[in-house]
C-alpha positions as CSV (number, residue, x, y, z in Angstrom):
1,X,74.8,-41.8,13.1
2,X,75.1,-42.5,9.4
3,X,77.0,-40.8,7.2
4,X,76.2,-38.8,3.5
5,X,78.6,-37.5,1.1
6,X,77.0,-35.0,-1.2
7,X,78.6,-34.4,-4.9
8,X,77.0,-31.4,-7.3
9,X,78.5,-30.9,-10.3
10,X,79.1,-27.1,-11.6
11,X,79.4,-25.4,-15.0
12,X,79.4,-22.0,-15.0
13,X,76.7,-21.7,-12.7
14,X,77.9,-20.1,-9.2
15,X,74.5,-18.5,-8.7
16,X,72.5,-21.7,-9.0
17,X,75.4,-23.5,-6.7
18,X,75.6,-21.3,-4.0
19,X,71.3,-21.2,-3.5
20,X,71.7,-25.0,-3.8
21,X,74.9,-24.8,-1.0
22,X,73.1,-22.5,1.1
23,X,69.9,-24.5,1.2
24,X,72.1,-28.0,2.2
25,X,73.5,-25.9,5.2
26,X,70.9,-23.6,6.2
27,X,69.4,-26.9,8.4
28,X,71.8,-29.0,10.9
29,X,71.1,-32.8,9.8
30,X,70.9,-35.7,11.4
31,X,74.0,-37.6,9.4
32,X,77.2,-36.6,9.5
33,X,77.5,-34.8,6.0
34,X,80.3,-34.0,3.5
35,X,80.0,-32.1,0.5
36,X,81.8,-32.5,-2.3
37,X,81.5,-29.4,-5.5
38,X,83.6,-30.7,-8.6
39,X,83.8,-27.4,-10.9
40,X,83.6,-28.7,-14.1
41,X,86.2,-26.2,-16.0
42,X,84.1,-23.1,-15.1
43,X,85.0,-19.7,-16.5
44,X,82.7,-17.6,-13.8
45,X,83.7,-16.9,-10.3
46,X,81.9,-20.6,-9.0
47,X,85.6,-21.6,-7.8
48,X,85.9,-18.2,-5.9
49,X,82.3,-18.5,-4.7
50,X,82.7,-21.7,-2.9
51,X,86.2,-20.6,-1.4
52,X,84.7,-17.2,-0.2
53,X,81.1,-19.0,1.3
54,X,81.5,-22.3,1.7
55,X,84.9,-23.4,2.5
56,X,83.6,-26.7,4.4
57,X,83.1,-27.9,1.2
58,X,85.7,-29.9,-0.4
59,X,86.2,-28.9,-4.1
60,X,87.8,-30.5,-7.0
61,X,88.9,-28.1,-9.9
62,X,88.7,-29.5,-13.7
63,X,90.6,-28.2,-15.8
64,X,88.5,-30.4,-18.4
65,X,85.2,-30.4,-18.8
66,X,84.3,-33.9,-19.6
67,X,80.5,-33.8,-19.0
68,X,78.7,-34.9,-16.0
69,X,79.2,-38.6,-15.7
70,X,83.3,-37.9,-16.0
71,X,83.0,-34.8,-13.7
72,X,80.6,-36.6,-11.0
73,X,83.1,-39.5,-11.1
74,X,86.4,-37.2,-10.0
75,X,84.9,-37.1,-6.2
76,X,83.0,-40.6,-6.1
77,X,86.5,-42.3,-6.7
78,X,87.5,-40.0,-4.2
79,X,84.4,-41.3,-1.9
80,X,84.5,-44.7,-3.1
81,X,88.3,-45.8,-3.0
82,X,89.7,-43.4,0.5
83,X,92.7,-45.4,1.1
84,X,93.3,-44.8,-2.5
85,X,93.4,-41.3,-2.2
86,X,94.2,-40.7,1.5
87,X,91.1,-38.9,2.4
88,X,88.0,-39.5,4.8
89,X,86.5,-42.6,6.1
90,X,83.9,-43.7,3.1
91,X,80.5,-42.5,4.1
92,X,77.7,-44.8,3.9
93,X,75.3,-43.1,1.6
94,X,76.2,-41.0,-1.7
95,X,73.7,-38.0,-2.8
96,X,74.0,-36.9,-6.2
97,X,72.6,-33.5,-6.2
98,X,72.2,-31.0,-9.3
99,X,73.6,-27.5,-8.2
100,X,70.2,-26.0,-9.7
101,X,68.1,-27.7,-6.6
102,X,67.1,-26.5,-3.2
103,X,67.0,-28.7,-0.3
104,X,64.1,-28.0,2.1
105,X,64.5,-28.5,5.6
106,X,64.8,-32.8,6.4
107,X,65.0,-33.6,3.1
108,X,68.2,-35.3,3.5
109,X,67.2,-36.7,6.6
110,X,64.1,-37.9,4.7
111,X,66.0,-39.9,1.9
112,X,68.8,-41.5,4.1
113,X,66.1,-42.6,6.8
114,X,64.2,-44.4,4.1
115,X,67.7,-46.1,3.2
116,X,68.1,-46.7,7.0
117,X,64.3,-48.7,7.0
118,X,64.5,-50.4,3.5
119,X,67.8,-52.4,3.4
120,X,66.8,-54.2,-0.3
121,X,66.3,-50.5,-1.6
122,X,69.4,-49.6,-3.2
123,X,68.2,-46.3,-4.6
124,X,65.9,-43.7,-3.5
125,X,64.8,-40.0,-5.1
126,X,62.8,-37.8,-3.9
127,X,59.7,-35.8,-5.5
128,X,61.3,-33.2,-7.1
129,X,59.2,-29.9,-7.7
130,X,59.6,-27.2,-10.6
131,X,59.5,-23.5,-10.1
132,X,56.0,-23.8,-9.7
133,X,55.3,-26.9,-8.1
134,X,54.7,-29.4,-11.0
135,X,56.7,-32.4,-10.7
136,X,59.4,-32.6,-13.0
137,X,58.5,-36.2,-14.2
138,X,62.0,-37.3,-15.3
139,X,62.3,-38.0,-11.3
140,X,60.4,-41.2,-11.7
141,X,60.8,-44.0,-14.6
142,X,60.7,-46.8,-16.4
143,X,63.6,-48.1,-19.0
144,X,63.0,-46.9,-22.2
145,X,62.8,-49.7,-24.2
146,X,62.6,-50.1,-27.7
147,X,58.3,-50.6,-27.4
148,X,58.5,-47.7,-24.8
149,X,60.9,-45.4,-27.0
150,X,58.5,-45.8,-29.5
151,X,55.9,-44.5,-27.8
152,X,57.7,-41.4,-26.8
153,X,59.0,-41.1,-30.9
154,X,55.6,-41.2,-32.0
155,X,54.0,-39.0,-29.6
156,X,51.7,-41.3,-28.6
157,X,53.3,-40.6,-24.8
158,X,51.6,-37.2,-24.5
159,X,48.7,-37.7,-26.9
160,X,47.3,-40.7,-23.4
161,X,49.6,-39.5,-20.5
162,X,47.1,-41.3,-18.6
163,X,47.4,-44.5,-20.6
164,X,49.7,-47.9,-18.4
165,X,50.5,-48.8,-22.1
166,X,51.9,-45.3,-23.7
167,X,52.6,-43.2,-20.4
168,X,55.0,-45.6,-18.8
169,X,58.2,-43.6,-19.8
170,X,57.6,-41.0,-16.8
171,X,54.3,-43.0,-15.0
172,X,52.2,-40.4,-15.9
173,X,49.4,-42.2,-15.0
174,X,50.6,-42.7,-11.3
175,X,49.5,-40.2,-8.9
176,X,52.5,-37.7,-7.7
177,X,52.2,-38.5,-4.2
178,X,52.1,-42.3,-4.7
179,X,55.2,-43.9,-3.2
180,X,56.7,-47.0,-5.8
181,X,58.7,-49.4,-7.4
182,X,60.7,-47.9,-10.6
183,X,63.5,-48.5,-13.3
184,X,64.8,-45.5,-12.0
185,X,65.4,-42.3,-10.5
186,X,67.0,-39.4,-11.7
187,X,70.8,-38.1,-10.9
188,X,69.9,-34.5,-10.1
189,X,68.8,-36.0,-6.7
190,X,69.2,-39.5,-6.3
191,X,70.5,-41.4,-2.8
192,X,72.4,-44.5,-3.0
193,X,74.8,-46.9,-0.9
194,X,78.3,-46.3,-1.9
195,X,78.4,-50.0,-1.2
196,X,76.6,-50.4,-4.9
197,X,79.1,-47.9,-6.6
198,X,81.9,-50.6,-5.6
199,X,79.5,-53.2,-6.8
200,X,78.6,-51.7,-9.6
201,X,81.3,-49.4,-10.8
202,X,80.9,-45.7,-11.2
203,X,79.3,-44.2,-14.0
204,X,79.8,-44.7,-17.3
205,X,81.5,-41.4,-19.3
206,X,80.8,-42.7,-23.0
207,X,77.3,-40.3,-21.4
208,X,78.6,-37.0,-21.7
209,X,75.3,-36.0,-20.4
210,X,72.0,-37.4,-20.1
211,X,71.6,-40.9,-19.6
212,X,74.2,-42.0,-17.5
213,X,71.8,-42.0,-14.5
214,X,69.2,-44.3,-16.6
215,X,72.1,-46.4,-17.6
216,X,73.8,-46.5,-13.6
217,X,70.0,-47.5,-12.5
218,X,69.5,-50.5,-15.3
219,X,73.0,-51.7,-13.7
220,X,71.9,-51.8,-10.7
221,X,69.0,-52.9,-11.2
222,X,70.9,-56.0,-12.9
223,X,72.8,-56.5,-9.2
224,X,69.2,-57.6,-8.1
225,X,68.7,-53.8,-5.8
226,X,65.4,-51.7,-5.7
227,X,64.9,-48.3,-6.6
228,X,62.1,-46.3,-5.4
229,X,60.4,-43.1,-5.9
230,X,59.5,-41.6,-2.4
231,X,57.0,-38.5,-2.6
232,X,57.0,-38.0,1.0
233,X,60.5,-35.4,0.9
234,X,60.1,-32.8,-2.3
235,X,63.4,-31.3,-3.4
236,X,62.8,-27.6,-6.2
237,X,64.5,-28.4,-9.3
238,X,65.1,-25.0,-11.4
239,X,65.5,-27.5,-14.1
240,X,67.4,-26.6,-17.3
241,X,68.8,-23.4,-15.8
242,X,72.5,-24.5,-16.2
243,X,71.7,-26.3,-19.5
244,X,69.6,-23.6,-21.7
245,X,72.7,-21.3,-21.9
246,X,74.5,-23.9,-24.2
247,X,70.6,-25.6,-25.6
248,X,72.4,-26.6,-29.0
249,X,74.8,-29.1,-27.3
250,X,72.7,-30.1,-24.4
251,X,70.5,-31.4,-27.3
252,X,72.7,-33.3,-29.1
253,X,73.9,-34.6,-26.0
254,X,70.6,-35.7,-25.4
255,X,70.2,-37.7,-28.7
256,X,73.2,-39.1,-28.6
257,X,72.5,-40.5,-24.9
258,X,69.6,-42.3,-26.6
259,X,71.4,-43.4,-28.6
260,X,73.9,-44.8,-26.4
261,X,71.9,-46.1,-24.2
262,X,69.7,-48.2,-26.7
263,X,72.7,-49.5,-28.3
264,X,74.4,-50.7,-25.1
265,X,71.3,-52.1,-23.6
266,X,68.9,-53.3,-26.7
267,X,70.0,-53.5,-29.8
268,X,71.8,-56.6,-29.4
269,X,68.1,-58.1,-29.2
270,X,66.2,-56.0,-30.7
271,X,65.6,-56.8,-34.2
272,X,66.9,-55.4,-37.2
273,X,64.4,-53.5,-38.7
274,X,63.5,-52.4,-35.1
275,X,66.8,-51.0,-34.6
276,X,66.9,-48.7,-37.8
277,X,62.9,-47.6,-36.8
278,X,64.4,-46.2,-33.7
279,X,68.0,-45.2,-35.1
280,X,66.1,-43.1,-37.5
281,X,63.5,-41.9,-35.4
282,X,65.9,-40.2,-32.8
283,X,67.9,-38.8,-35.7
284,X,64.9,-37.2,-37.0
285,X,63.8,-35.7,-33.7
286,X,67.0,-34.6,-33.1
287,X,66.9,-32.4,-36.4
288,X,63.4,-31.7,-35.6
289,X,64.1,-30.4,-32.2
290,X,67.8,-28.4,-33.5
291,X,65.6,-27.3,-36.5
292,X,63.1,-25.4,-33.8
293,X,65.8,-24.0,-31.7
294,X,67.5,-22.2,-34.5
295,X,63.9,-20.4,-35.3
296,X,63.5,-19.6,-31.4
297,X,65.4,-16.6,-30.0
298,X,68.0,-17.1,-27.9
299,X,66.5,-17.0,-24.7
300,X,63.5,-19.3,-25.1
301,X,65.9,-22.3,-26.6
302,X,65.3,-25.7,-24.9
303,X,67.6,-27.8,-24.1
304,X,65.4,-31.2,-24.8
């Protein structure tokens, strides 16, 4: 029987986490399953919620909130390194999982048994579904590159969603329910072998949030593992719930994860003028897109 270790990360959400809790345990699974909430310095009652409901759960309290990557990486050392910290044998498959997702019935079952059948496939994500059954298209990917950042910069991306050349970012020209090959995944649902966080490392917390799961998948990728998109289990993503209350920093976290990421990755051989194009292209869409929440009540601010 194999064995999953879930880890959701919470802010201030205890509504969103216990739907997302209720869904993981409302259906007996197949693998022997541990979940692990880190409460990322909540101020709501999300620490007395998982006490009251859940209390199979095991939860690490932060009194810090150092953003996702730092808060994920509390219980994966935990997962990761047990002699370490003197706790359970280390499971053989690791689920990142947003708290604002619902787990139909066999969707875990779905994504480990693919890991199971596929042993080059490091990574696997699901098809994950918005409120009203689009696909969120951050769930499948390619690297964005300094030709494919540009793309998305100049709005070219949505001007030929349909186009190989200017919709690679998020495959918009693949059909939902085809089964393939990507860069990567995304972390609010994405399956891995714990044996690739060892190889790896964990993620990397320079992210505060955004990113890190683009730059964890170009690592791996790097180790010579697969990733795949697998349509055949849907998880709902009530995406941006947790993140639209704060939209202000969630968007400059954003930018900055671009830039991050670009810096770390490309501009070591990108060239100069390249560099400063795209440098000065996420600044302006940054002040473009913190310009337009400003104007926007309250309630209809965006985090990206």
């Amino acid at each position: 029987m194999p064995s999953l270790a879930i880890v959701i990360l919470n802010y201030n959400r205890a509504d969103l986490l216990g739907d997302c809790l209720a869904s993981i345990y409302a259906h007996p699974t197949r693998c022997q399953l541990a979940v692990w909430v880190v409460d990322n310095a909540s101020t709501d009652h999300s620490v007395e919620m998982v006490h009251a409901r859940f209390p199979q759960v095991q939860l690490i309290v932060s009194r810090y909130n150092g953003g996702f990557a730092y808060g994920n990486n509390l219980a994966l050392r935990q997962i990761v390194y047990p002699s370490t910290f003197k706790v359970q044998k280390e499971p053989e498959y690791v689920l990142l999982l947003n708290n604002d997702t619902v787990v139909p019935p066999g969707a875990l079952d779905g994504l480990v048994d693919y890991l199971e059948q596929h042993d080059a496939v490091g990574v696997v994500g699901p098809r994950l579904l918005l409120p009203d059954g689009t696909l969120d298209l951050a769930c499948r990917r390619s690297f964005p590159t300094p030709l494919v950042a540009l793309y998305r910069m100049t709005g070219l991306a949505r001007l030929f969603p349909r186009s190989r050349r200017f919709g690679r970012y998020n495959l918009t020209y693949l059909d939902p329910a085809c089964e393939t090959e990507v860069d990567a995944v995304v972390g609010a649902c994405m399956l891995l072998r714990t044996s690739i966080i060892r190889e790896v490392g964990l993620l990397d917390e320079q992210f505060f949030m955004y990113g890190e799961d683009l730059d964890w998948a170009y690592r791996i990728k790097q180790y010579g593992w697969r990733i795949v998109y697998y349509p055949d289990v849907h998880v709902w993503h009530y995406k941006r719930a947790a993140s639209s209350r704060r939209a202000i920093p969630s968007l400059r976290a954003f930018y900055d994860a671009m830039r991050t990421f670009h810096r770390k990755h490309y501009a070591a051989t990108t060239p100069v003028l390249l560099n400063a194009l795209i440098e000065v292209g996420i600044t302006l869409k940054e002040m473009i897109a913190l310009g337009g929440n400003l104007i926007r009540p309250s309630a209809l601010r965006r985090a990206h």
